[in-house]
C-alpha positions as CSV (number, residue, x, y, z in Angstrom):
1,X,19.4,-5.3,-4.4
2,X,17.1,-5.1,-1.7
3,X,17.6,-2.0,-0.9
4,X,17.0,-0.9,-5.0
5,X,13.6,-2.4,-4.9
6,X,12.7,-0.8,-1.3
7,X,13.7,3.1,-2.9
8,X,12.1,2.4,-6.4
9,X,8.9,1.2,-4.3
10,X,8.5,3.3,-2.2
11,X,9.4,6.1,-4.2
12,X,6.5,4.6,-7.3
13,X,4.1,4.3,-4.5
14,X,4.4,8.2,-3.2
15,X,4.0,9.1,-6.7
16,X,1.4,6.7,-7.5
17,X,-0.6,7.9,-4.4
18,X,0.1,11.6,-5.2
19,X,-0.8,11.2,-8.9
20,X,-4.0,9.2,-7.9
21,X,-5.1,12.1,-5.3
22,X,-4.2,15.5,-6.9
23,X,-3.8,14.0,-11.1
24,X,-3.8,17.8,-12.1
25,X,-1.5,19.0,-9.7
26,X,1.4,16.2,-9.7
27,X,1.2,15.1,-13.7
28,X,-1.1,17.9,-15.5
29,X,0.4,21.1,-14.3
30,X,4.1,20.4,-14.1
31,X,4.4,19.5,-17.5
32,X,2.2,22.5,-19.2
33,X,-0.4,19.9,-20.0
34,X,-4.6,20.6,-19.7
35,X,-6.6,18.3,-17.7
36,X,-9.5,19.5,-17.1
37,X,-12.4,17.1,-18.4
38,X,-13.3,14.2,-16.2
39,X,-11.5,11.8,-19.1
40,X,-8.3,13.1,-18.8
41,X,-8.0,12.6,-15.0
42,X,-9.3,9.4,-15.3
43,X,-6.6,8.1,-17.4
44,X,-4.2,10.1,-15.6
45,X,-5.3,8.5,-12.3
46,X,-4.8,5.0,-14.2
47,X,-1.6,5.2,-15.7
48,X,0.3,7.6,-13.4
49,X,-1.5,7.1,-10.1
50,X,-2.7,3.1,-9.9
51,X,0.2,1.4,-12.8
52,X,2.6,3.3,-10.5
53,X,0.7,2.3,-7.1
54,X,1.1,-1.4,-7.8
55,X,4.3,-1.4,-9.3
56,X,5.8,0.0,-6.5
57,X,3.8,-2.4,-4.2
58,X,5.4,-4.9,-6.2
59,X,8.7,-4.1,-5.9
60,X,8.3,-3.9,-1.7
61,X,7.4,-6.9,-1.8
62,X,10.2,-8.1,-4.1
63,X,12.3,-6.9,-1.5
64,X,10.9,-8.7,1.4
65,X,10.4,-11.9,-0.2
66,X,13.0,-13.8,-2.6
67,X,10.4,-15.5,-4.0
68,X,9.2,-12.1,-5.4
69,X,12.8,-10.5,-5.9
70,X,13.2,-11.6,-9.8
71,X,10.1,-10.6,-10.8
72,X,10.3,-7.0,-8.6
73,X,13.9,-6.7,-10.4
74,X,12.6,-7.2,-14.1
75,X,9.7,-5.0,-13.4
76,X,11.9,-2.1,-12.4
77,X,14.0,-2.8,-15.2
78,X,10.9,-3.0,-17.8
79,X,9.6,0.5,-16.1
80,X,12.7,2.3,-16.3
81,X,13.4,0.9,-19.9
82,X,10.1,1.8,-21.2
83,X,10.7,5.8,-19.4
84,X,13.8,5.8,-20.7
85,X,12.3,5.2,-24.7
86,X,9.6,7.2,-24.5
87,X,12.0,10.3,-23.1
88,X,14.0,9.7,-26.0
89,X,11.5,9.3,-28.6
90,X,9.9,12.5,-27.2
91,X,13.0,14.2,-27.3
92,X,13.8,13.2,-31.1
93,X,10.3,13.7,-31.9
94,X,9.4,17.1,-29.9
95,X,13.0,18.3,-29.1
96,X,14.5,19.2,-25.9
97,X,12.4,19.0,-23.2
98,X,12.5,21.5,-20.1
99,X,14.2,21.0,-16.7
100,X,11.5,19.3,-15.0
101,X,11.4,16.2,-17.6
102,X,15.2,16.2,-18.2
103,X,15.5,15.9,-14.7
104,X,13.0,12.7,-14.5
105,X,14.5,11.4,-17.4
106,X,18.1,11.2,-15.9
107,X,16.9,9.7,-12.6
108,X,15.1,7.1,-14.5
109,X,18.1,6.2,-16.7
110,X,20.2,6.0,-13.5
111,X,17.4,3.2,-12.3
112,X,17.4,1.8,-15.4
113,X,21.4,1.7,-15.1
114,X,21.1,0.4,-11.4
115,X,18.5,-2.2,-12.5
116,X,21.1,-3.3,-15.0
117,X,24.0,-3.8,-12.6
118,X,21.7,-5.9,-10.3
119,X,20.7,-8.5,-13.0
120,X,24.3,-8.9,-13.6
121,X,25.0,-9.5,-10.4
122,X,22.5,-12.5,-10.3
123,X,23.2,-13.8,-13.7
């Protein structure tokens, strides 16, 4: 389990960082959307660059400390859960999406599904 909260971390925290320096570039122009107004990079900053920053800071540090691990482990699941419904409200809602967020989507189910099998293990 450690080792779960160590990849999801670190991997959250390169995107957080990314997203936080370049919003456009990692979030905007991947995924055909406009950014260009100083609003929409601010929110994209927020929600992709510092939520993701911290979460992933969390889950470190729920790997290096038990006393963390529960709450790293239910975060991860809560992330990946909550990627997981949007993807599949968007994809009832907007239809199939293109390779890039299909992609995304099945590497976040497969945290989700990994997140899962841990909280089994320590229930």
């Amino acid at each position: 389990m450690v080792g779960y909260l160590w990849f999801n971390g670190v991997i959250f925290l390169i995107i957080g960082i990314r997203c936080l320096v370049s919003p456009v570039e990692a979030v905007a122009i991947p995924y055909s959307m406009q950014a260009d107004s100083k609003d929409a990079r601010n929110y994209l900053r927020a929600s992709a660059g510092g939520v993701t920053i911290t979460s992933g800071v969390l889950l470190m540090v729920g790997g290096f400390s038990t006393q963390y691990t529960f709450a790293a482990l239910m975060l991860a699941i809560t992330l990946f859960a909550g990627l997981v419904f949007g993807r599949i409200v968007s994809l009832f809602a907007d239809g199939k999406p293109s390779v890039i967020p299909f992609i995304a989507g099945s590497l976040e189910l497969l945290g989700l599904l990994f997140g899962i099998f841990w909280f089994a293990q320590i229930h």
